[in-house]
Structures are given as structure tokens and as C-alpha cells.
N, C-alpha and C positions, 0 to 999 in steps of 0.2 A: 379315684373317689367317684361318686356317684353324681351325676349330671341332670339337670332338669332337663324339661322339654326342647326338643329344638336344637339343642347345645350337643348332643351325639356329633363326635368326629368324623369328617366329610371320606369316603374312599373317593380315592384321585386326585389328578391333578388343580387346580384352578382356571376355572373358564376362559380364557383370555376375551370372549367376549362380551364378561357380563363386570359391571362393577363391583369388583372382590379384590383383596389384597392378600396376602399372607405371611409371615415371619412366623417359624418356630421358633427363632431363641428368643425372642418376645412374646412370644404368647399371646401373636397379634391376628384376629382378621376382623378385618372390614370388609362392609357389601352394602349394597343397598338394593333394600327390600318392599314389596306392597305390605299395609296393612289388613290385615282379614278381621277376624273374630279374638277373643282372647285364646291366646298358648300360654298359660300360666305356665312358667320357669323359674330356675334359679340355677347358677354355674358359679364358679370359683373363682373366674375375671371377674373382674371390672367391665363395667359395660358403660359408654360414650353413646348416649341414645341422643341424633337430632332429626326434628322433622325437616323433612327436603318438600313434601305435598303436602295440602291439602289441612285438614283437620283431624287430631289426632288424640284419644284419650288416654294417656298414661295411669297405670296404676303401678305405684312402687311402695313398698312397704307399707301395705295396707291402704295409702291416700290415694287418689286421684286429682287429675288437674286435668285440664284443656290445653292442648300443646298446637302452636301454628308453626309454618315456616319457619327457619331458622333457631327454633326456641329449643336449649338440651337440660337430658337429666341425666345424671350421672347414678349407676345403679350400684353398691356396692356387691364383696360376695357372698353370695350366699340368700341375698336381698331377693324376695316372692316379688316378678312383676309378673304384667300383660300388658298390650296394647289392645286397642280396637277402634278400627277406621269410623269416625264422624263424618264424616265425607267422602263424597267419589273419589277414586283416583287417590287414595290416600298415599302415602311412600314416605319410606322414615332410613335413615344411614346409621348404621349399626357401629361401632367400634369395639370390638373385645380384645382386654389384655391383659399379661399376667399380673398380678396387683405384687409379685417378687418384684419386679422391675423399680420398686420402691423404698424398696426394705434398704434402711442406710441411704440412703439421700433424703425422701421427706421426713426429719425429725421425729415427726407425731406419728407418724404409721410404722406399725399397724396398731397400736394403742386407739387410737380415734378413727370413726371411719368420716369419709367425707359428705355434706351434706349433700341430698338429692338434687336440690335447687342450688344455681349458680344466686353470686351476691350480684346488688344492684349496685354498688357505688363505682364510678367513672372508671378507675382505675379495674376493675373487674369485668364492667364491661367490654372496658379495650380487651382484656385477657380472652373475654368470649370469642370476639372478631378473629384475632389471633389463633382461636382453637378451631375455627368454622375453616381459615387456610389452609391451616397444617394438615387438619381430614382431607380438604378437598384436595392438598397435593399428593396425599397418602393415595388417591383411587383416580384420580384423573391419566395417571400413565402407568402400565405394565412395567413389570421389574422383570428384567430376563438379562441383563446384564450385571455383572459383579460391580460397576460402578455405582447402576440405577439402585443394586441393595444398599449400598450407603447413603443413597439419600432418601430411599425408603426411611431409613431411621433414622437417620437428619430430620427428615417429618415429623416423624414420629415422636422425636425426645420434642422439636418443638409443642408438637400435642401436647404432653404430658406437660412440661413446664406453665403454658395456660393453664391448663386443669388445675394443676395446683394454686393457681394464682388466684382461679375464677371461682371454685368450689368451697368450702370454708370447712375445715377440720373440727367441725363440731360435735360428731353423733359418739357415743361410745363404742369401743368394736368389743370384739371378741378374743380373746386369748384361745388358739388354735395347738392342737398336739400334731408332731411331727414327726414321731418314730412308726416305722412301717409296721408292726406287728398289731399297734395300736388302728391303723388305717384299715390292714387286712380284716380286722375283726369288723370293724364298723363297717366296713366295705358289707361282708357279710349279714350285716343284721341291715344293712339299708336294702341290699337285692331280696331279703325275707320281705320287707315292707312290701318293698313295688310289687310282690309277687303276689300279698295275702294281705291288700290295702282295705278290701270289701269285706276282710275278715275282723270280728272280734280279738284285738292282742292285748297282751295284757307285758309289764314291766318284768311278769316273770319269766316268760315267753322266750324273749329276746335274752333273756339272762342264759340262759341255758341253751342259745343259739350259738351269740358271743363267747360262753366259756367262761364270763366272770357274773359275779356277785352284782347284785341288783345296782345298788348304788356307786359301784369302778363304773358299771355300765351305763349309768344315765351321766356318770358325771364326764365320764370318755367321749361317749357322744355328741355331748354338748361342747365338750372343746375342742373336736375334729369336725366336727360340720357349721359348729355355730350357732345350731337351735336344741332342743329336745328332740326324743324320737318322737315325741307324741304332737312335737309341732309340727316335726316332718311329717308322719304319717297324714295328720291334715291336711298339710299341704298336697300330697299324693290323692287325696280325695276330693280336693276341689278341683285342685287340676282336673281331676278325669269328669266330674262332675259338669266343668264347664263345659268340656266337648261334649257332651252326651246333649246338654240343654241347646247347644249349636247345631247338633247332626241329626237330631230327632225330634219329634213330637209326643216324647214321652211325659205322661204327668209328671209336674215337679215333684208330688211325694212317692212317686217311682224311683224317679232319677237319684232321690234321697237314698233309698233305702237299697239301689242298686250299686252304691257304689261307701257303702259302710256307716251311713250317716242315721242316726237312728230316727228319724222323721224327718218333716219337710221345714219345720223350725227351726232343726239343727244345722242342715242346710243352708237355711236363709239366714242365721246368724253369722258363719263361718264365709257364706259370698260375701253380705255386706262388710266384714271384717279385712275381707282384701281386696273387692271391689268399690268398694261406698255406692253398692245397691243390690237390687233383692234379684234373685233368680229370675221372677216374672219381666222387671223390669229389664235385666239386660234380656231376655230371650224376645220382646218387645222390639225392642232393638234391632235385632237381628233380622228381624222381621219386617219394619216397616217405617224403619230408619235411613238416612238419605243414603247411607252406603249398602242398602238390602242387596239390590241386584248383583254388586260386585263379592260381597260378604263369601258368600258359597263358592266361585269361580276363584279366589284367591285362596280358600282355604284347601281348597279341592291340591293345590301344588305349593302351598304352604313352604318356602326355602328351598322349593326342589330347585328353583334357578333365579337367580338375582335377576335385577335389572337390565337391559344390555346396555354396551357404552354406546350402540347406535340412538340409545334416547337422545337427544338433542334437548328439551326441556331438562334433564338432572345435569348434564352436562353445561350446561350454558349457567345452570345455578353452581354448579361446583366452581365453575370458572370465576364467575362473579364472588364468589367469598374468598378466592384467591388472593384477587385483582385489589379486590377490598383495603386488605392491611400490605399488596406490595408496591401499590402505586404513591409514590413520594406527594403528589398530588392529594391523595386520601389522607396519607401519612399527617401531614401538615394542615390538612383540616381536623382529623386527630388530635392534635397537639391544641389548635387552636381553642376547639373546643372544651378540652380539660384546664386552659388558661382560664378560659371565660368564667365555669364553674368556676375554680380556686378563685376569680375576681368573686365573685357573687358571695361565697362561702366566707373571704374576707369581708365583704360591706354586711353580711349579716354579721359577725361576733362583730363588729365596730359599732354596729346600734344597739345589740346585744349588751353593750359594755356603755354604753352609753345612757343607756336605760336602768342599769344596776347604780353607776354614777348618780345619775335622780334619785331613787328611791332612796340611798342610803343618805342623803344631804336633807 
């Protein structure tokens, strides 16, 4: 099926000297990457976004937040993000995986997708710490042994067991088709999309692309990919829309009209829709925001090579969220800690209760 930006499958081996992992029968790679400019994407994993540098701007399903160190969003699939460096030196630790590795163990999925933002209560956030490990053991050593791939995913189920625990099964999903004649087809009207995204299409278009009647076809494609065509097709135009506002000095009602948007309005309602801001404003940005000078030299080799493990700065942070939840030491300040609350949360419903006591006498 057809893949967003970025997300095209790698020719070759795995760098051994850059922070990258990989499983195929999981559906797994990890790496850790610089932030540049927005890559508007979407893929069919699950994606484990946390920042390991600097300052970081998430856009996920339309919102954005301010992400620092250690802080993750969990992206579902299909889910339109970007990032884009607020800071020098920005660097974020990717995790993609297949969202099957679920199917029959977590309950609610794939009925429900999970929320973007981890919960804040004690118990969650231990779950976090716990997820920041399991990553860091996922990339801190090469797998080139049949033993090391076991505990590749000894990591790994670790990972996922946090996640579940930290993320909260709140968003509605999608009901997805799975028979391959239906895929081939949709397959087919999405490579028409990419190809004639700056073009005028229309529902009947694609009818007569796909082989079936207007409404098998919108209702087909909405259960194999997740959105509308005419969502995708948007998406395919902001996407290219944002790189053109990053790589050139084209007017924005240019850039509109160069890439199928019928003015510069449209445009700017359709960025601030998945960015929470106007074209001028991120190209501003770009321009003469703390991460300007880096912006260009990151996007110029954008995932062409990960991080290396000779960094010493990710490595020494990967270490330390290890260290974190395996030191009995931590552990046991852990425990304490979530006592203390449970004390605190008890003495509150005890005046709680003692205060309803009054009022009702």
C-alpha cells in the first residue's frame, strides 16, 4: 500500500555504525534522527516519536505541541504528522512498528486508536520511564547474534507493554479492508493521485481508474487507507506544498497554485489545518528562527544517515533512561514515590469526606 514521505523502504543492509535497529517479523525500525524542516507523512505503523535533543515541534493529526527531552507522542496509522527543529542541534528517536503485533492481545484494538499524548497519572508515568528503557535497549547494542535477536524483542514486547499502559485507548479508529483485489485497486487510484496531485480530479475520475462505481470506490478507499481520497489527495498537496515553501523563494500564491491549490487561501487554510499556522508564518521560520542555519544542512540529507553510535551525547542519554527504571536504587525511589502520592490522595478524600460529614449535619 502506498506510503508517505520518508517511510519508502531502505535498499541494504543496516549501518552498524549509526543508531538504527531492525526486525521484519515486527515491523520494527528504530534510529535516531536530526530534526530539519517539516516531511509531512503518514505510514501504516505505529510510530514511538521521542525527543533525545533540544527543542522540538510536533504536529500530529492536525495539532501541534512543544516537545523537549524525553517527552513522546505516539502517532497512529495512517495519522498526517511533521516535525520541525525549534532549536539547534535538534534530534528526535523514531520507533516504527507494525500496529498487527496487536491485534488479539490489546482488547480494544484496532476498534480504538491510541491517544497521541501519554496520561499523566503516577502509574503512567512510571509506564513512560519504562518505555524510554526498553527504546534505549532496543539501539544502544547491534543485533548480529541469534541470541541478541531475542532480546531484541524481549525490548521490544517490553516497549509495547508500556505503551499500552502509558497511551490511553481513547480515539476512534478506523475499520480497514483486507482482501488484496481491494488493495490492488486502491493501490492503483493512490499512485494516480501522487502522480496528478496538481491536477483538477474529480470522484468520477478515479471511478473509472479503480474499475468500480463512484460510491464501492469512495467507500473502498476510505476503509483501506483510513481517510477519503479527497483527504489523501490534500494531504499529497500540502505535503509538497511545504517543501516547495522550505526549498524556494516562491510567492505563496505561486506555491498555491503550483501544486493544485486553488489560491493562496486555500493554502493557508489547509497548512493551518495540519500545522496550527499560516505558510508565511512557518516559512518565517525557516528563515530566521534559532534553528535557520542548521534547517537547510539537515534537510539537504534528510534520513539519508542516522545518527552515529560514536555520538557520546545520545549515547550517554540512552544509557541514562536505561539506568533509570534498572537501578533497584531508582526502583525503590519509584515505589516510594507513588506511596507518597497514594498517602497524599488518601489524606485528601479523608477531608473530602469530612467536609461532606459538615455540610450534611
Amino acid at each position: 500500500m502506498p506510503r508517505g514521505e520518508g517511510t519508502a523502504p531502505r535498499e541494504g543492509p543496516i549501518d552498524p555504525g549509526g543508531f538504527e535497529v531492525e526486525d521484519a517479523g515486527l515491523g520494527l525500525h528504530a534510529y535516531v534522527y536530526d530534526i530539519g524542516s517539516y516531511h509531512f507523512n503518514w505510514h501504516e505503523e505505529l510510530e514511538l516519536l521521542t525527543i533525545v535533543r533540544g527543542e522540538i515541534e510536533v504536529c500530529a493529526g492536525g495539532r501541534a505541541r512543544t516537545c523537549t527531552s524525553g517527552e513522546m507522542t505516539l502517532i497512529n496509522p495512517h495519522q498526517g504528522h511533521a516535525t520541525l527543529a525549534l532549536s539547534a542541534g535538534a534530534r528526535a528517536l523514531a520507533v516504527h512498528f507494525s500496529p498487527h503485533v496487536l491485534e488479539g492481545v490489546t482488547p480494544d484494538w484496532p476498534a480504538n486508536r491510541f491517544a497521541s499524548m501519554p496520561g499523566d497519572s503516577p502509574r503512567q508515568l512510571s509506564a513512560q520511564a519504562r518505555v524510554r528503557a526498553a527504546v534505549a535497549a532496543l539501539l544502544l547494542e547491534p543485533v548480529t547474534r541469534a541470541e541478541e535477536a531475542f532480546r531484541l524483542r524481549a525490548d521490544f514486547y517490553h516497549m509495547l507493554a508500556g505503551i499500552v499502559e502509558a497511551f490511553p485507548l481513547t480515539e476512534p479508529g478506523v475499520t480497514r479492508a483486507r482482501h488484496d483485489s481491494g488493495n490492488a485497486v486502491i493501490a492503483k487510484v493512490c499512485a494516480h493521485l501522487e502522480q496528478h496531485f496538481t491536477e483538477r480530479i474529480t470522484l468520477a475520475q478515479l471511478s473509472r481508474i479503480g474499475g468500480y462505481n463512484e460510491s464501492y470506490l469512495s467507500e473502498l478507499f476510505t476503509r483501506t487507507i483510513g481517510m477519503s481520497a479527497f483527504d489523501y489527495l490534500g494531504r499529497l498537496r500540502v505535503r509538497a506544498a511545504a517543501r516547495q515553501l522550505a526549498e524556494t523563494r516562491d510567492r505563496i500564491s505561486d506555491v498555491a497554485l503550483a501544486n493544485g491549490f486553488p489560491d493562496a487561501k486555500a493554502l493557508d487554510t489547509a497548512f493551518r489545518r495540519w500545522f496550527d499556522k499560516s505558510p508565511s508564518a512557518y516559512r518565517r521560520h525557516i528563515a530566521t528562527g534559532p534553528a535557520a542555519a542548521e534547517i537547510a544542512v539537515v534537510d539537504a540529507g534528510f534520513k539519508e544517515r542516522f545518527v552515529p553510535r560514536a555520538d557520546d551525547d545520545v549515547r550517554r542519554l540512552l544509557t541514562d533512561w536505561y539506568e533509570i527504571v534498572r537501578s533497584p536504587r531508582c526502583r525503590s525511589a519509584e515505589l516510594a514515590g507513588l506511596r507518597t502520592r497514594a498517602d497524599q490522595l488518601a489524606d485528601a478524600a479523608a477531608d473530602l469526606a469530612r467536609r461532606l460529614n459538615r455540610l450534611e449535619q
